[in-house]
C-alpha positions as CSV (number, residue, x, y, z in Angstrom):
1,X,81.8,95.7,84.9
2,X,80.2,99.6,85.7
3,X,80.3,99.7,82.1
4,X,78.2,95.9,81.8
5,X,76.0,97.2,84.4
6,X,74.9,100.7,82.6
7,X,74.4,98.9,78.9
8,X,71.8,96.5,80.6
9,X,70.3,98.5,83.2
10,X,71.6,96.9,86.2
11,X,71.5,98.2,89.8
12,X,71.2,97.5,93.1
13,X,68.3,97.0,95.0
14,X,68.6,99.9,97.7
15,X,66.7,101.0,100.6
16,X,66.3,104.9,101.5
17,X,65.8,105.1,105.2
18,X,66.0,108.4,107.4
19,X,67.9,109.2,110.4
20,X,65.1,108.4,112.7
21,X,65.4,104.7,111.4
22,X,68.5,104.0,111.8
23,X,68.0,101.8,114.9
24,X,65.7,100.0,113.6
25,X,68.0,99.1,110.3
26,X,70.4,98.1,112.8
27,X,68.2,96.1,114.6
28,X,67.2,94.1,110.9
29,X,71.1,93.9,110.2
30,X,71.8,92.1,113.6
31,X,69.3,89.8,113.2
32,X,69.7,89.1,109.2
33,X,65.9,90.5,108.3
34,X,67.5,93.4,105.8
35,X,66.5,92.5,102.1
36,X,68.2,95.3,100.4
37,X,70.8,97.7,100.8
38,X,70.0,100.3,103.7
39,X,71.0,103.4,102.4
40,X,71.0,106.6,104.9
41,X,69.4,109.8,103.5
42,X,72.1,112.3,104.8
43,X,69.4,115.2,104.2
44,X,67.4,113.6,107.4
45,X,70.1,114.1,109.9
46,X,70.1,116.7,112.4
């Protein structure tokens, strides 16, 4: 399937959100408004 998704370009539809907005991905989870993936950028925490 990885191999499928590479020869055709496939990928998911992602999110990058910082530490700061983590709440408010929560709060979008919770009440089923998140489009994409959320993905945390690790280099934003403190």
């Amino acid at each position: 399937m990885l191999d499928f998704c590479a020869e055709h370009g496939l990928a998911p539809a992602t999110e990058l959100i910082g530490a700061e907005q983590i709440n408010e991905a929560y709060e979008r989870v919770m009440t089923s408004k998140v489009r994409y993936r959320a993905v945390i950028d690790t280099s934003t925490l403190g």
